[in-house]
N, C-alpha and C positions, 0 to 999 in steps of 0.2 A: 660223174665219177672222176677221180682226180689221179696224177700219177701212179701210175703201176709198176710193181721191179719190175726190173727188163729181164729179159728171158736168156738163158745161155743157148749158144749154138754151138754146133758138130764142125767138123772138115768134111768138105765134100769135094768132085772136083770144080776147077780152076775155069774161070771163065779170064781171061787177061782186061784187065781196065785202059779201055780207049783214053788216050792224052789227045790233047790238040793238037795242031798243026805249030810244030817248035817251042813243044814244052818243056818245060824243066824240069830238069831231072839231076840226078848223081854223075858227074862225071861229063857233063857238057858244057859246049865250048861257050865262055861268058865274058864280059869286060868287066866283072868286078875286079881282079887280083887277088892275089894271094894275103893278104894283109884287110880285105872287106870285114872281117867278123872285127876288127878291132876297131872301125870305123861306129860301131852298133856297139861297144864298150864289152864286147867278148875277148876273154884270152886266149882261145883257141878256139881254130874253127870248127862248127858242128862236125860230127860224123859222121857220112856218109849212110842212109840205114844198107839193111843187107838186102838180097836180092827180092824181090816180091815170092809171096809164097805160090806152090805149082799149083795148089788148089786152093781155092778160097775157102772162108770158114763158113758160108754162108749154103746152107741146104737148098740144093732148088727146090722151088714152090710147086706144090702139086696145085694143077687146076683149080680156083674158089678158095685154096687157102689164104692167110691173113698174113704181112709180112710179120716178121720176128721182130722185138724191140730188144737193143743193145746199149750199153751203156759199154763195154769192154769189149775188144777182138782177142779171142782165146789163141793166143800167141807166146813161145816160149822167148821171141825175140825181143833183145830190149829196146824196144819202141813206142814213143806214145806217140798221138796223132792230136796235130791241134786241128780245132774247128772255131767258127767266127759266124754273131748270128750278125751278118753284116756291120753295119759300125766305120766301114773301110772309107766311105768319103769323106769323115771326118776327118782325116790323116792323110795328104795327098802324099807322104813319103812310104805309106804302108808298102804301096806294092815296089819301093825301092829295095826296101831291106827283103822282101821276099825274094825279089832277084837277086843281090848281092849274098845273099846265104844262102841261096838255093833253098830253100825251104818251102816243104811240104805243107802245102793247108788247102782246109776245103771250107768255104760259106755258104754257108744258107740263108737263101734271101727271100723275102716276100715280096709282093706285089712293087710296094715303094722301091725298094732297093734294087729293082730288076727293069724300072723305068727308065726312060730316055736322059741320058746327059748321063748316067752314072760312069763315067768313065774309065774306074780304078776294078770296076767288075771285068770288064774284057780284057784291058791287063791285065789281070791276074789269072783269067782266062787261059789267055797269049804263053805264061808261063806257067801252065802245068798244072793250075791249083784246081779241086774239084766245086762245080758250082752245081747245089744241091735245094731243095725246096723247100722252105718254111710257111706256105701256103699263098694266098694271093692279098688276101687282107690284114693279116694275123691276129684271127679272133679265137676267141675262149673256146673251140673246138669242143668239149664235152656238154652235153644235151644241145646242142645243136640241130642232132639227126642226122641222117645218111645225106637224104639229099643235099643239104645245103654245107656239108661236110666235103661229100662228093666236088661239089662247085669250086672249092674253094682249092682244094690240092689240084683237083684235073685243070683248072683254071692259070694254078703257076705253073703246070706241066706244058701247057700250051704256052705259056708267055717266056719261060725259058727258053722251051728247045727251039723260041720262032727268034728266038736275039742270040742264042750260044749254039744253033746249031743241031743239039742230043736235049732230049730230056732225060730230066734227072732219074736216079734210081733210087735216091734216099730222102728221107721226111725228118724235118726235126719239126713237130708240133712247137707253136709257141708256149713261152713256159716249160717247155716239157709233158705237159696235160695231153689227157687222149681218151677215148672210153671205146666200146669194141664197133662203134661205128666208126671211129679213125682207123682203124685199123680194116675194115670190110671196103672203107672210100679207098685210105691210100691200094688196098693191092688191087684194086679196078682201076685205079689211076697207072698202075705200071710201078707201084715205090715196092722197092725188094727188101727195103727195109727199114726200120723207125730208130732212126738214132736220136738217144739222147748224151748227154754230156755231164764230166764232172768237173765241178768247180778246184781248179788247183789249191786257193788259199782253205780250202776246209780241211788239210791235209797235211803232213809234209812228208809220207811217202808214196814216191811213185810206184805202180806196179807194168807190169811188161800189156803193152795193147793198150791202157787206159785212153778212152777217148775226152778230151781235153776242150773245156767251154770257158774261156776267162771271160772275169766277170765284166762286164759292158760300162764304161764309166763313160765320162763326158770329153773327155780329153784326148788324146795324140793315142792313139793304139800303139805305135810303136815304142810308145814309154815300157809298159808291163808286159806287151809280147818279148822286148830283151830282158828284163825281170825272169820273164817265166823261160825263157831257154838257158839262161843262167842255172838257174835249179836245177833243168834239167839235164845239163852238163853237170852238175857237180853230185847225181846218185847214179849218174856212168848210161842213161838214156839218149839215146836220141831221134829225131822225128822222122816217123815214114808216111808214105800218101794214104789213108785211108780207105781211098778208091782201088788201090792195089792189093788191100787184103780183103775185101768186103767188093 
C-alpha cells in the first residue's frame, strides 16, 4: 500500500514541548548580531513566530489507537515549519545559519544519520531543533509486516533517546510510504504522530502550518534552505518549532 492523504486533526489540550538544555529559541541571548540574516543573503531578519499555541492540535490517543498522519498543522497562524530528512553533514555551515537566524527546524534521521561522528546532529540538538525518527534502516516499510516494521521504528526509538537523551514522538516513513502496519508499529513504539512533508518547489503558495520537506540534493544545504526562507519572507510567513504545536 502506498501513501495515504494525511488525515486532519482537532485542538485538544496542550502538552508544552520539552527543548534542550540551551535551546534556541525567539528572543535569546546569541553571538550572531543584529546584521546575521544579511550575512545568509536575507534583507531582513526572519520574524520572530508567535507565542506557541495553549493546546496542541494533536488529540490524545486513546489506548491501542493508531497515531494520525499529517501533512499540515491546523493553525490560523502564519507559520510554516521546515523539516530535514537528514542531509546536515553534508553542510558543516548548516548548523551555523541555524544559530545565526535562530531558526526553527526538526530532522528526522534514520539509523545512518543517528551514528557515531555525526556531529552537526547534536548541534543542532544543543540549539533547539527537534530530532525526530525516520526509522533505523530506511526501508520500503509497506508489506513488510508488523513485526519487522515494529523492529525498525522501536529500533531508532531506542538509538535516539540513547545519544539525544528523549525519544522521539514523531515518524516520517521513508518516502512518505506507510500501510496500516506502520501505523499499528509506530503507536507501540510511542510515535504520536506520522508526519509527512511538502515539497516547497511544486507550489508557489504557502499556506499558514504547511509542514515543509525541501527536496534533498547533493550539494551545500544552506544554498536552497536561504532560497526557501526567502520565499517565505516575501508571502509575509515565518518559521515556528513544529514540536511546539504538535
Amino acid at each position: 500500500m502506498g501513501r495515504k492523504a494525511a488525515q486532519k486533526v482537532r485542538s485538544h489540550p496542550h502538552r508544552a514541548a520539552a527543548r534542550a538544555p540551551g535551546a534556541a529559541g525567539p528572543g535569546r541571548d546569541d553571538r550572531a548580531g543584529p546584521a546575521a540574516h544579511r550575512r545568509w543573503g536575507l534583507a531582513e531578519p526572519l520574524d520572530p513566530p508567535p507565542a506557541p499555541p495553549s493546546r496542541p492540535v494533536l488529540p490524545r490517543r486513546a489506548p491501542g489507537a493508531v497515531p494520525p498522519v499529517i501533512e499540515r498543522v491546523p493553525t490560523r497562524d502564519k507559520v510554516v515549519f521546515l523539516t530535514f530528512d537528514g542531509g546536515v553533514e553534508r553542510d558543516p555551515r548548516f548548523p551555523q545559519l541555524v544559530r545565526d537566524l535562530r531558526l526553527p527546524v526538526s530532522v528526522f534521521l534514520d539509523g545512518s544519520a543517528a551514528g557515531p561522528g555525526r556531529g552537526p546532529y547534536g548541534t543542532l540538538r544543543a540549539l533547539g531543533a527537534g530530532v525526530q525518527n525516520r526509522t533505523l534502516t530506511h526501508p520500503y516499510l509497506p508489506g513488510l509486516g508488523y513485526v519487522r516494521q515494529h523492529a525498525e521504528i522501536c529500533g531508532q526509538q531506542r538509538r535516539l533517546a540513547g545519544r539525544f537523551g528523549r525519544a522521539p514522538r514523531l515518524l516520517r516513513p521513508p518516502s512518505g510510504d506507510y500501510d496500516a502496519s506502520t501505523l499499528r508499529a509506530a503507536g507501540a513504539c510511542g510515535i504520536d504522530a506520522i508526519v509527512l512533508g511538502r515539497d516547497p518547489s511544486r507550489t508557489d503558495r504557502l499556506r499558514p502550518g504547511d509542514i515543509i520537506l525541501p527536496p534533498r540534493g547533493t550539494g551545500p544545504l544552506t544554498t536552497p534552505t536561504t532560497r526557501l526562507l526567502h520565499h517565505i519572507q516575501q508571502q509575509g510567513f515565518t518559521v515556528a518549532r513544529l514540536e511546539d504545536y504538535v
